[in-house]
Structures are given as C-alpha cells and as structure tokens.
N, C-alpha and C positions, 0 to 999 in steps of 0.2 A: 265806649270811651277808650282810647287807646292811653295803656297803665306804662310801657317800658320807655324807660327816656334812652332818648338817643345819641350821640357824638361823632361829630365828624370833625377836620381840621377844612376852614370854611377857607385858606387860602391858597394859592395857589402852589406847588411843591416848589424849592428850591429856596437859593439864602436871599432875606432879603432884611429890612428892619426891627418888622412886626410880623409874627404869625397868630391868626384869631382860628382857637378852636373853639366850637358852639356845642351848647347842651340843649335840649329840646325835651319836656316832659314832668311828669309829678313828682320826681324825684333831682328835680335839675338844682336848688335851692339847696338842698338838703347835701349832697354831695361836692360842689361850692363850699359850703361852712364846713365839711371836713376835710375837702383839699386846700384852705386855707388857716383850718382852727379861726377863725371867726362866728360870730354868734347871730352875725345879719350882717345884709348888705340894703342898702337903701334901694328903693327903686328907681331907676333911669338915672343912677349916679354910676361915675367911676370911682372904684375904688382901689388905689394901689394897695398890693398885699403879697406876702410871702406866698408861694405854693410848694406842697411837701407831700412826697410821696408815703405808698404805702410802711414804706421803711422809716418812715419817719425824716427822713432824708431832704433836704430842700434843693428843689426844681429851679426855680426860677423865681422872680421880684416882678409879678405881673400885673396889669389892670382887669378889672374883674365887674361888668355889668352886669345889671336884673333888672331884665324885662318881665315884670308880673301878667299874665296870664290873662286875660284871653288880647290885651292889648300888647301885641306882638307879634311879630311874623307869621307863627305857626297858628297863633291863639293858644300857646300852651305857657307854661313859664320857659322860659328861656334865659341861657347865662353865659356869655362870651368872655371866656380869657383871652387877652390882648399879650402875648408872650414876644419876651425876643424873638426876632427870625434864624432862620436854619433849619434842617433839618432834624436834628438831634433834638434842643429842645419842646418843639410841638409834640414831636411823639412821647416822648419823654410824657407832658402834662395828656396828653389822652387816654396814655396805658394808664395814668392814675387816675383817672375817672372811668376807666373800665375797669379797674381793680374795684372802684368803690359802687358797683351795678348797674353802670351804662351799657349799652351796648353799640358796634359801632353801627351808624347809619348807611343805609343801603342808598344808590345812588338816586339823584333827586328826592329822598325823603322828605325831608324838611320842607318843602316845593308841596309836596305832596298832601301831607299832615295838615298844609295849611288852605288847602285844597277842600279836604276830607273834613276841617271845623269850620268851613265857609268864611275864613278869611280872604281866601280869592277865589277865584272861577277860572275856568281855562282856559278862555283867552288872556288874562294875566298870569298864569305859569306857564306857556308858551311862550308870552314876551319875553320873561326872566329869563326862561333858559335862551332862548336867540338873543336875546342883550349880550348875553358874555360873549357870544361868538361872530358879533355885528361883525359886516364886508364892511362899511360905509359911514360916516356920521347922518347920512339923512336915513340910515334903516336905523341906525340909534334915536333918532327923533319919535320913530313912525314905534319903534318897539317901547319907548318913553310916554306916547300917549295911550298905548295898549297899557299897559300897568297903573296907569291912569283911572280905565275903564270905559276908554274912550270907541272901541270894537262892543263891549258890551252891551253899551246906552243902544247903541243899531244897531246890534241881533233883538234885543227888547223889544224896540220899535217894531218889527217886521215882526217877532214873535207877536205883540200883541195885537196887531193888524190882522194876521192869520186866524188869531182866535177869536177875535171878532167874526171875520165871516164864517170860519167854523158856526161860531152861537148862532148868526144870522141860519144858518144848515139845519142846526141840528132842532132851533126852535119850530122851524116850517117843519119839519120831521112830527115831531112830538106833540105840538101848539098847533093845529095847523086852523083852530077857531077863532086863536088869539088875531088881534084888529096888527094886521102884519102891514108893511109897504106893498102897494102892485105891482110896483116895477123892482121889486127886490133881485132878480136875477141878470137886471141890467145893472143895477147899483154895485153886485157884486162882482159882474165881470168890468165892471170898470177900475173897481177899486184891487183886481188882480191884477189887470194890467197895468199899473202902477208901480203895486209890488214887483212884476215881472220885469220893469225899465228901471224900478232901482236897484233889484237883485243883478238885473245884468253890467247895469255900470262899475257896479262895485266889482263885481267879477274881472271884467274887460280891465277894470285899471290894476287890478291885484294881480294878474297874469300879465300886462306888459310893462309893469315896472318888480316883477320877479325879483331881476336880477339885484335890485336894489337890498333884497334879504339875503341872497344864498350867493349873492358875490358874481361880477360879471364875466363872462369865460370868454377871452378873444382866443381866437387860428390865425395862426400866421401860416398861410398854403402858399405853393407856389412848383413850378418843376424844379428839377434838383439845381443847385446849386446859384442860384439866383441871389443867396444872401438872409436866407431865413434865421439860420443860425446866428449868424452877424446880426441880425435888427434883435433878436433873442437877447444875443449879450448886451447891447447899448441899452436895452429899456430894464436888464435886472441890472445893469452899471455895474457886472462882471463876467467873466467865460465860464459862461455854468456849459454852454453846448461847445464842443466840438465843431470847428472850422476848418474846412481844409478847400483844396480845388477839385479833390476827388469828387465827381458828380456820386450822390447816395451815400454821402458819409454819416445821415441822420437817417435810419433804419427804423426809429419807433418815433410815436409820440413823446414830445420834452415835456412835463409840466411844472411851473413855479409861479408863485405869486409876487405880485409887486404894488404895490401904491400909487395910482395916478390922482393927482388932482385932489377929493375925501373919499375917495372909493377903494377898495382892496380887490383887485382883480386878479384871474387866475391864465398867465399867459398860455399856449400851449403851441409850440416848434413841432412842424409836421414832416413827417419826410413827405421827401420831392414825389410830383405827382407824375408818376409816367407811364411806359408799359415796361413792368417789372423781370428783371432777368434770372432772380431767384424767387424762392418761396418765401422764405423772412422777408425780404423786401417784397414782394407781393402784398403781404400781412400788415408789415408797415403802412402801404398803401391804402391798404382798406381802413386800417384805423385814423387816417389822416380824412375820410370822405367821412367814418364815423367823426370825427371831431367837429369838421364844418356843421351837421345834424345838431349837436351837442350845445353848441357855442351861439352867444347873444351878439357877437359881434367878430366880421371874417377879416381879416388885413389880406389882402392877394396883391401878393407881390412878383415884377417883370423886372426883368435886365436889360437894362439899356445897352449894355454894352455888346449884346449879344440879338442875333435876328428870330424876329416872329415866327416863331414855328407849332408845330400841331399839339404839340405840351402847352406851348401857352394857350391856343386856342382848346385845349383839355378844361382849363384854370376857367375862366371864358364861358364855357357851356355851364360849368359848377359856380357861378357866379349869377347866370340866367337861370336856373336850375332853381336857385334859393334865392336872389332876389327877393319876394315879394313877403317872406317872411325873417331876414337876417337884415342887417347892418352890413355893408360891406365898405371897405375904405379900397382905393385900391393905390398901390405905390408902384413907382417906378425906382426902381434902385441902378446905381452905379452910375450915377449922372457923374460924378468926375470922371469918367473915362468916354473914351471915343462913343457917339451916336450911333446904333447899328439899329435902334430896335422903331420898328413903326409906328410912331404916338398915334397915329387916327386910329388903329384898332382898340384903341380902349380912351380914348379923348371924349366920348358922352359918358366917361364914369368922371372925369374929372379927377385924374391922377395926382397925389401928391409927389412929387420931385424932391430925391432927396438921396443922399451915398450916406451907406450905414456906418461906415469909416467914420463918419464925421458927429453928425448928429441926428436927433429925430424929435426934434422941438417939433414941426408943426405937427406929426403926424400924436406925440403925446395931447396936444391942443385938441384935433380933430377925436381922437378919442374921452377926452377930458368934456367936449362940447355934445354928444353923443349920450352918453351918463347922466351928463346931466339934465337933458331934455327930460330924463326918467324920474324929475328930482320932487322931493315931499310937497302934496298940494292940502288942500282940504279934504280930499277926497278918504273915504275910510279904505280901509288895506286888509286886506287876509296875508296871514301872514305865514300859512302853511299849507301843505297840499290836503290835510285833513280838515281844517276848514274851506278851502276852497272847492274841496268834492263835495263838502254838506252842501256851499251855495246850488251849487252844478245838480247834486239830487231832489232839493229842494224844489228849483225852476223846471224839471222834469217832472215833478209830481202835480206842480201849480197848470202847466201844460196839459196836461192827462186829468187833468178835475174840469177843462171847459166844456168838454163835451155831455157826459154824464149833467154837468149843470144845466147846458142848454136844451136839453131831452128831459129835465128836472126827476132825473134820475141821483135822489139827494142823497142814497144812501152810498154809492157809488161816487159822489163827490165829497161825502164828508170823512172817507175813509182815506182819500187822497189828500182833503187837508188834512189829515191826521200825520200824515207821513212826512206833508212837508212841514209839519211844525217839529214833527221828532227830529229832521235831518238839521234844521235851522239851532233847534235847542240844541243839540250835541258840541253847538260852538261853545256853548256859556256852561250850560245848567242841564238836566233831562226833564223833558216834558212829562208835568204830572195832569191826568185826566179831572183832577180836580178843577186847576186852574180854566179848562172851559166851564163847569159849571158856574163857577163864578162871574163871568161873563155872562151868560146865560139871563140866571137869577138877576144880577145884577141891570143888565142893560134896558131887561125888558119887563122885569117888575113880577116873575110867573109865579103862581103858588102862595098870590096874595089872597 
C-alpha cells in the first residue's frame, strides 16, 4: 500500500482564473480539515472555505472537493483546491500542505498511483499523457476513446485468442490421451493466421496515420532562393525566416508550428539545395536531405521566373528518390513574373501555381486534403512506438511458432506463444502464467 500523500499544482504555470492544486493519499482528508479548520467535507461536493497557512495566516477563499477513495482517479482519497490563479497564490496553498505532511509529487504520479491500484491500465495513461499534448482534434478523438478502454477491449481479444491456442499446446503436451480434435494443427494455424491479418492491420493503420499523434512534419526543399523563406512566412502569417535575393541566405533548418485546417503541424524551411561553397552551408545541406527523410509530407518548390537548371533537376531526383514513401506536393512559385522556367519538366507531378507574395490558399487546401485522408476511422490505433514494437514482436514470435507447430515440435511452439502473449500483454497488463491455466482447466474439463 503506498502510505505518503502527495501534491502537485494540477494546472498549468502562469496567471489565469482558477489554479487546482491536488492531494492524492491517506492523509489527503486529514490535512484539507487543517488547511481549512473544518471538521468534514462531504463527498463529490464543492465546498467554499477559507484556507490558512501554517502561521495561521489566510491564503486564499477557495473551493475545496473530496473524492473518497478508491472511487477516484488514483483510487486513493483525493482533495482539489480550486484557488484563485497566479502564481503566488497556488504555491502559497501547496507549501501549506507540505508544511502539514505532503509531499511534492514526482512527475506523472498521480497517472501512475492509479496505474499501480488498477484504476487504469496503460494503455489509458498513455492516452492521458498524449491528450494534453494532442497535434490534432482527430488524435484527441482517437486518445478519447483509449481512455475509454477502447485499445484495451483488443489487446484482450488477441490476448485471449493466444491463450487459447497456447491451452490447445500445451494440453496436447501434457493430455496427450485426452479425446483432442485430429485436425488441431490445422485449426490452430488457421486461427494464427487470423491473428496475424488482424495484428498487421492494425499495425499498417497505426503507422500510416502516425502523424495524426506526433503532429505532421512538412519541408519546404527547393535550390536557393526560389522562395522558401517567403511561402515559410505566408503559411506562419509572419517573417519569422529571413528573405533576401542573396542566393543561401537560409544556412540551417527553420522550424515552427502552425495550424492548418484541425491539425497542428510542424513546418520546416530548408536551405537551398546545391553544390555547397562552404562547410556550414554544406551542413546545411545535409540537414535539408535529412529533413526530407524526417518529414510526412515534402512541398518542392521551382521558380518560374527563372530557367531549368541541374539544382532543379537535384530537387527532381529527391522527389523520385522518395516518392513511393512521402507525400510530395510540388509548386511553382513566382508566377507573377515573366515565364522562364519549363512546365513539362515537372507537369506529370501536377504543379500548384501560385506567387508567395500574394497567397497560398490552394496549396493550404492540398495540404489540409492530404491529413485528412489520415482522418479517425473505426479502425483501432497504437498510439506509441512502445505499443507498436510489442504488435511488431508479437507477429515475429506468431511467425517463428509455425514451423515448430507444423514439425509438432509443441514444446518449441508453446514457448513462442509464450512470448507473444508477453509482448501483446505489456500494452495493457503483464501476463500471469496462471491465466493459461485457466484456460486449460477451463476449456477442456482436465482433472475431472
């Protein structure tokens, strides 16, 4: 049982109306009635109250909830002061419940505690923590039904499917007089291959709508001074980059975020792509080819105003290069000025036409239309690279049990479902070796 309560200020730092600091633990009640001199608080009520430090001194005129125990976040008692915002007053009421034997909470605790008394599982304090820091309203949806339980219900499923044929394994192991099925080894590689088509879809859809959790990363690439910097400022609607005529005036990587459409995306201005005259711009260089690697979607951008030359066909090669795994849009810039530049060389990518001077509606559209192809379906999501390595070790281990199964070498397949149920479990729960026996017993009646 964990004895020490804890306290942290549950909102975010700076001035605002309300700041809510939380208590968590056996002593959270208890310290409430003497930061307030009251004798109770009712449970799941607000209650306004003076609060007074150790000096006897008065803090603040705050609301003051009690969540009783085990029904509450943590599963512990728990006790939220609702204080004026600012800075000064939150801390103010925290240092007086660390005077009166709190302590302060370590980061994610509270997340944790409620982990640790089987209030939730980890795929819901996963969600939690990526909820606060959602790119997207459709990852806020997709992190809304994880908290739910909605990932958990289908790790279940597949866990229980696994231990099922596990039991089927391990009964032929140990029963092997018991009145079994004849075709038990076709029945179980059918019923893998199953698992193996759901484990992969769900994988396949959780890795190419990624970007829908960790925020989508465009490059803007192009040779120098084509206008990257310029489409940079129209889409943040200010000059965060440096503009000039000097070709190479962008020497590194730019990065900022901006809002298209309900997506939060992370832009990134590359310098010009050439053959470098210095070493920093060399470097530049390179981290501009690393960015295109990096990035879910490429903008490569051409100057009309200016003629086809071996820079652009550089842009060109890095466009066929990564094709078949990126998004690439490509534009032509500076169409208000005179025609120089050759549209057939890039006329089967279907160029958007547009001068950065002015606007970049359709090319915000064509990204906006792009995202959203990625947008929440039915489908269930992983929604971290730590559950999506369990699916990935999982389908490795399920892979590596057909053999041994079909040589009915069982003890060598049941070792490998062993594994993939440990990797599947690590999303939710850890797998206890009891729960096969129960299965076991259960399914097939043994020990009657």
């Amino acid at each position: 049982m964990i004895e020490d309560t804890i306290a942290a200020v549950a909102t975010a730092h700076g001035i605002g109306s309300i700041s809510i600091i939380r208590l968590s633990g056996e002593n959270s009640l208890v310290i409430s009635k003497k930061l307030s001199k009251k004798n109770d608080f009712k449970v799941r009520h607000a209650t306004l109250t003076p609060l007074y430090n150790s000096q006897d001194e008065l803090i603040d005129e705050a609301i003051v909830i009690y969540f009783k125990g085990p029904h509450s976040f943590t599963a512990e008692d728990i006790i939220e002061f609702q204080c004026h915002g600012g800075k000064i007053v939150a801390q103010q009421v925290l240092n007086a419940v660390l005077d009166l034997g709190a302590r302060i909470a370590e980061p994610g605790e509270f997340s944790k505690r409620a982990f640790l008394n089987g209030r939730i599982d980890l795929t819901e304090a996963e969600a939690i923590a990526q909820l606060i820091e959602a790119k997207s309203e459709d990852a806020a949806k997709i992190l809304a039904k994880q908290m739910k339980g909605e990932l958990k219900g289908y790790v279940e499923g597949v866990r229980d499917e696994l231990l099922n044929i596990l039991a089927y394994s391990e009964v032929t192991i140990d029963y092997a007089e018991e009145d079994l099925p004849q075709d038990l080894i076709e029945q179980i590689l059918e019923r893998l291959a199953t698992l193996n088509l759901q484990l992969s879809d769900t994988l396949f859809a959780s890795q190419s709508r990624a970007g829908l959790m960790q925020g989508f990363k465009v490059a803007i690439i192009g040779k120098p001074n084509v206008g990257k910097s310029s489409l940079l400022n129209v889409l943040l609607n200010y000059k965060r980059a440096i503009v000039s005529e000097i070709a190479g005036t962008t020497r590194d990587t730019i990065e900022e975020e901006v809002k298209i459409g309900t997506h939060l995306i992370r832009m990134v201005d590359t310098a010009g792509i050439r053959e470098a005259n210095d070493e920093i711009e060399r470097i530049g260089i390179e981290r501009s080819i690393e960015a295109i690697e990096a990035s879910d979607i490429v903008i490569a951008l051409f100057d009309n105003s200016r003629v086809f030359d071996t820079e652009d066909e550089e842009i060109l090669r890095l466009i066929k290069e990564h094709k078949d795994e990126k998004y690439f849009i490509t534009l032509l810039n500076k169409t208000d000025l005179e025609t120089k530049f050759d549209l057939r060389k890039i006329s089967h990518y279907e160029p958007i036409k547009l001068s950065c001077k002015e606007n970049a509606r359709e090319l915000i559209s064509s990204l906006e239309e792009i995202m959203d192809t990625k947008n929440v379906s039915d489908e269930i999501m992983l929604i971290s690279a730590r559950q999506i390595n369990a699916v990935k070790n999982a389908l490795n281990e399920i892979e590596e049990a057909k053999e041994p199964l079909q040589e009915q070498e069982l003890e060598i397949f049941s070792f490998h479902m062993n594994m993939a149920i440990n990797e599947i479990s690590s999303i939710t729960r850890p797998f206890e070796h009891s729960e096969m026996l129960d299965k076991m017993f259960g399914n097939f009646c043994l020990g009657k």
